[in-house]
N, C-alpha and C positions, 0 to 999 in steps of 0.2 A: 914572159914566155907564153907563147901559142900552143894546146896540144891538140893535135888531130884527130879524130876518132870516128870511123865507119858509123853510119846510121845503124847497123845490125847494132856493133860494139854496143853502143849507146844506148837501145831493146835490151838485151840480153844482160847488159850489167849495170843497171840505172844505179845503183847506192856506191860504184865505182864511178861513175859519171861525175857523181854528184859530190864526190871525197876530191876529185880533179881540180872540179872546179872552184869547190873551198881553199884548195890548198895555192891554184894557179889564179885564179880568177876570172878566167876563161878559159873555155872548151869549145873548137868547132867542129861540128857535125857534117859527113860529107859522105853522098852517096854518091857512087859512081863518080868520083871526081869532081864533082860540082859541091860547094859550100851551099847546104840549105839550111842551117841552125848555129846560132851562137848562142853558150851558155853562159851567162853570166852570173856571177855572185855578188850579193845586193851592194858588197863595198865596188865593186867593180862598174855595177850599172851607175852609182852614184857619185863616181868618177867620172863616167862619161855625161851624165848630164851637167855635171858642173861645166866641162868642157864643150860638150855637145851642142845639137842644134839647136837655132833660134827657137828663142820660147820656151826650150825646153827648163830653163830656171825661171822663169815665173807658171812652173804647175800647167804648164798646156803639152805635156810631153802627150800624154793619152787622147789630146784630141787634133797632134798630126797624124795623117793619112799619108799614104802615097797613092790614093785614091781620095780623088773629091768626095768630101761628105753626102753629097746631094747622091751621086752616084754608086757609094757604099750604100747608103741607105735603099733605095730603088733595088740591088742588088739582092737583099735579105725581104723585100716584100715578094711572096711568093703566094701564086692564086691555088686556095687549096683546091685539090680535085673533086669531083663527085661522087661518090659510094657508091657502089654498087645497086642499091637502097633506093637510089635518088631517082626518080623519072622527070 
């Protein structure tokens, strides 16, 4: 069983979130309609990676993207600015 819970919900009563999800195993998070968060409990994540995507039982769960690496990376290098200081 699936339960639903407004993004505010999910702010306002995080240790109710988090009792949901122990007890269900999943919680999804929806703002205005759109699913933007699924909460799972670690028996739950580790159900779906048994089942889950390739790779994901040989330990390369943390290094798929749905962004290419090369381009994640590129992504977080960022030119720092100038101080005010700086001529």
């Amino acid at each position: 069983m699936v339960k639903q819970v407004s993004a505010t919900d999910a702010k306002n009563n995080f240790g109710g979130l988090l009792e949901d999800v122990a007890a269900l195993g999943r919680v999804d998070v929806v703002k205005h309609g759109r699913l933007v968060a699924v909460v799972l409990s670690p028996r739950a994540f580790d159900a779906s990676l048994a089942v889950g995507a390739a790779g994901a039982r040989d330990g390369q769960w943390g290094k798929m993207h749905m962004i290419p690496a090369e381009l994640a990376r590129a992504a977080r290098m960022l030119n720092r600015p100038s101080t005010f200081d700086e001529e």
